[in-house]
C-alpha positions in Angstrom: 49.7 -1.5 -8.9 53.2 -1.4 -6.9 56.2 -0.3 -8.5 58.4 -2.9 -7.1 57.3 -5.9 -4.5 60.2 -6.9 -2.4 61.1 -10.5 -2.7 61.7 -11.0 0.9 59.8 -9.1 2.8 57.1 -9.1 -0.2 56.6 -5.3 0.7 55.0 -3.5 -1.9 56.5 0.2 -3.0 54.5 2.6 -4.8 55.2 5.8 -6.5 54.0 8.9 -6.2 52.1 8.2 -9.8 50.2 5.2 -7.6 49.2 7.0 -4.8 47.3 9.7 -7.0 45.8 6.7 -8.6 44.8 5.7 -5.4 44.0 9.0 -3.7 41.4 9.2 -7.1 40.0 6.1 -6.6 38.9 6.9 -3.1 37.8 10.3 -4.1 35.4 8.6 -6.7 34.4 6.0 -4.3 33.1 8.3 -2.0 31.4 10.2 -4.6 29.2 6.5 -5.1 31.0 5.9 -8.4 31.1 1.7 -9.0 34.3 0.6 -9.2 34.1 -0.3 -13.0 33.5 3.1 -14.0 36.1 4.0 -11.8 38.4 1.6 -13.7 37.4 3.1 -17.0 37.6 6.7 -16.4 41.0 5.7 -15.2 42.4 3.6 -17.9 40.6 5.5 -21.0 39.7 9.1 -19.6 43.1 11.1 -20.7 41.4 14.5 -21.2 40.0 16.7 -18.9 36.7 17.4 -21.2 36.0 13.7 -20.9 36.0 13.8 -16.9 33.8 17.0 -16.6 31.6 15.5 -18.8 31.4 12.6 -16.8 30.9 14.2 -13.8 28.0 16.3 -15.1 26.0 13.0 -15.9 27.0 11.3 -12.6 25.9 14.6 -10.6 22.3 14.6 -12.7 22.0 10.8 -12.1 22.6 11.6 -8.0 20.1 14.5 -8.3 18.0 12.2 -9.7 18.0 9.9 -6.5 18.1 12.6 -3.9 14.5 13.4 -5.8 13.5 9.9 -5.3 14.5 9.3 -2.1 13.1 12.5 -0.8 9.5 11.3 -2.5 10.4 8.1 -0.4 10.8 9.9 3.3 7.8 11.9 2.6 5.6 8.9 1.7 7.4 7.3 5.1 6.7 10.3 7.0 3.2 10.4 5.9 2.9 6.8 6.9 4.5 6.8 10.0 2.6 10.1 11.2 -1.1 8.2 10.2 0.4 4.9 12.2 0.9 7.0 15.3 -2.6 8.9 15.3 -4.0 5.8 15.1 -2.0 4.4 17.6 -2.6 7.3 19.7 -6.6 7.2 19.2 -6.5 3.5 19.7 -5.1 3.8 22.7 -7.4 6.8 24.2 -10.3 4.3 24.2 -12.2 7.4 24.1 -14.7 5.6 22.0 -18.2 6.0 22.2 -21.5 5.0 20.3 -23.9 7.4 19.5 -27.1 6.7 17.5 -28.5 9.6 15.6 -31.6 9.9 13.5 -31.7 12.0 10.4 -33.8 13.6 8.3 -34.9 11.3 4.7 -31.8 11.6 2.0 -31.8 11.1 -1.0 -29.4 8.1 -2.5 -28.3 6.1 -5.5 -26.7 3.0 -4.5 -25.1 0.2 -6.3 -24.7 -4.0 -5.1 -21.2 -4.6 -5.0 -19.1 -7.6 -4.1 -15.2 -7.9 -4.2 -12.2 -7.6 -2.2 -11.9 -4.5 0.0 -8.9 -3.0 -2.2 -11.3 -2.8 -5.5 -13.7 -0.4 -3.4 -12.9 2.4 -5.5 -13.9 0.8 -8.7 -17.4 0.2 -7.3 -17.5 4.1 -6.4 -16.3 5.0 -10.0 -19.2 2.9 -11.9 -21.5 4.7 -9.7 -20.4 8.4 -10.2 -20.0 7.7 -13.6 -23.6 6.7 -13.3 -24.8 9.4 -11.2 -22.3 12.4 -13.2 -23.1 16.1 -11.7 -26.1 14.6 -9.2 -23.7 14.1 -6.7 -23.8 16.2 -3.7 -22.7 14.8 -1.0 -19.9 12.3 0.2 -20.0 8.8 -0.5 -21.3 6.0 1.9 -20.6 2.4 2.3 -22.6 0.0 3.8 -20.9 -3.2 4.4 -22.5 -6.9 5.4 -21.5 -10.2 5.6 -23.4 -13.1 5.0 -20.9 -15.5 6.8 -17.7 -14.8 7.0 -15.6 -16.0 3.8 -12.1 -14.1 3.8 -11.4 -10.7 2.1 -14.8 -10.7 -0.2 -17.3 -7.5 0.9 -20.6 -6.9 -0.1 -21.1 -3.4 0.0 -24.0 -1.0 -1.2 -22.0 2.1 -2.5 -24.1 5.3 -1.9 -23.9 8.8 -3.3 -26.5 11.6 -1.7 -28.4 12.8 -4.7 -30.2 15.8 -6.0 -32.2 14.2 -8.6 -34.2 10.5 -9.2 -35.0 10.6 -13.1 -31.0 10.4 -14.0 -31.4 6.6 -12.6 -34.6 5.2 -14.2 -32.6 3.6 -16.9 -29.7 2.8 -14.9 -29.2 -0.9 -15.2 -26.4 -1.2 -12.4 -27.7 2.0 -9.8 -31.0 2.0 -7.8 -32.5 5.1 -6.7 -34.3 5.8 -3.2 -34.9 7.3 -0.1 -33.1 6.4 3.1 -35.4 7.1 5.7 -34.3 7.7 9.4 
């Protein structure tokens, strides 16, 4: 607040008490305080303990983003570097077909229908189905009978060591993919 406002010119003069006030109101601002708190450590915060303490939570709080936001620029970096690789191998067009025949593998698979981003909830019902006969990477095969938006049907498929694990499976069938 001004000392004194001029009634003519309608200058405002301030004393030296005012510009500290101000000079610690810019000093705050650029430290990201809001300007409420910077109201009330003004008005109420007399003694020195009451400021340091204030400062320590303010400096844990802004540790706290600098955390977050550094969890945020990897997750973008990570997303931008996949975007460009695919990008880049997009535009290679070094596609190219190749049929392969392979020897007869074992597999339990499970029917599955849904949307493409509950995939992994197909996979989890069949490991949980299949436990420690796992031993391989999972497979999808995906068809379409017509077209009708984001709904799959998929067969889920785990290479397996074992068949008798599945015989009283009521979700999983058990088989032999043959080339």
């Amino acid at each position: 607040m001004p000392e004194h406002v001029d009634d003519q010119s309608s200058y405002r003069h301030y004393g030296p008490a005012s510009v500290t006030r101000a000079r610690a109101v810019v000093l705050l601002k650029q430290m990201l305080v809001p300007l409420e708190v910077i109201k009330e450590i003004l008005d109420s915060y007399g003694d020195e303990a009451d400021v340091v303490a204030f400062f320590t939570r303010h400096q844990a709080e802004i540790v706290g983003r600098i955390a977050t936001l550094k969890r945020v620029v990897s997750s973008l970096d990570a997303i931008i570097d996949q975007e460009r690789r695919v990008k880049a191998m997009l535009d290679s067009s070094a596609f190219e077909v190749e049929e392969k025949t392979v020897d007869t593998l074992l597999i339990a698979s499970i029917r599955w229908r849904g949307k493409y981003s509950d995939c992994g909830k197909a996979f989890a019902k069949l490991y949980s189905e299949m436990g420690r006969y796992v031993c391989g990477k999972p497979m999808d095969l995906y068809y379409d009978e017509g077209y009708k938006g984001m709904t799959l049907t998929s067969n889920r498929r785990y290479p397996s060591a074992r068949a008798n694990r599945f015989l009283a499976s009521p979700s999983a069938s058990y088989r032999e993919a043959r080339p």
